[in-house]
C-alpha positions in Angstrom: -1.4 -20.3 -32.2 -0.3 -21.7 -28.7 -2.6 -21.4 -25.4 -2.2 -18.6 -23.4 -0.6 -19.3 -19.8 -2.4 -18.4 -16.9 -0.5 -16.4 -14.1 0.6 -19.0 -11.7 0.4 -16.2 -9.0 -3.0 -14.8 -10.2 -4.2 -18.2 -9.9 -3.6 -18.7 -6.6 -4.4 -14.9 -5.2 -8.0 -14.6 -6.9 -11.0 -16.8 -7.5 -13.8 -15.3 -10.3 -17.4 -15.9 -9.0 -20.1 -17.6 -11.0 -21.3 -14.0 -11.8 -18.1 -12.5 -13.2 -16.8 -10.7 -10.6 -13.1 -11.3 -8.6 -13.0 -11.9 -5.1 -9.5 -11.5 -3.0 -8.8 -11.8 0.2 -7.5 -8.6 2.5 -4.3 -7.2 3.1 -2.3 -6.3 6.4 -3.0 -9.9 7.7 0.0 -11.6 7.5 2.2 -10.4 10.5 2.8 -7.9 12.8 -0.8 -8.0 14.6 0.4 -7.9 18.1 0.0 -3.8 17.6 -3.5 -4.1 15.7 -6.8 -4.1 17.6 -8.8 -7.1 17.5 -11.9 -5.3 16.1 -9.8 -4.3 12.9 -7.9 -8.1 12.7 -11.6 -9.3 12.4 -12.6 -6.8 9.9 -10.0 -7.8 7.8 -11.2 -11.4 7.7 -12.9 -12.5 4.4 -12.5 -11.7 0.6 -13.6 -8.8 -0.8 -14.2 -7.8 -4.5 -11.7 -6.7 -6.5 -11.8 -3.1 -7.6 -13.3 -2.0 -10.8 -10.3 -0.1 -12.3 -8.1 -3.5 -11.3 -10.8 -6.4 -12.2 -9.5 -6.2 -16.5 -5.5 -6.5 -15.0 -6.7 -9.6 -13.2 -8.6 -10.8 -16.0 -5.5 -10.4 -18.6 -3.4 -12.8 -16.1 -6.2 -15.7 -16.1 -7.2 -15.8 -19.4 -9.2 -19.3 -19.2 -10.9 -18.6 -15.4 
């Protein structure tokens, strides 16, 4: 049986923690901010967990992380 690939995009978008879960980082960040408040740009910051009902999608595409 051959090794599964990993999903070279996955890869790069999320990062599993030591416990398991998937951390991501925020959308709306990437352009267009001139017409978002500063206070929301900050909040935005960060990674945040992936959701539940998406965490076994994520898991399918990196099959060895």
């Amino acid at each position: 049986m051959p090794k599964m690939k990993t999903k070279r995009g996955a890869a790069k978008r999320f990062k599993v923690r030591p416990g398991g879960t998937i951390k991501r980082a925020q959308a709306f960040k990437r352009h267009i901010l001139t017409k978002r408040k500063t206070k929301n740009k900050r909040q935005l910051r960060g990674m945040v967990e992936v959701h539940a009902s998406d965490a076994a999608h994520v898991r399918a595409m990196m099959p060895y992380a």
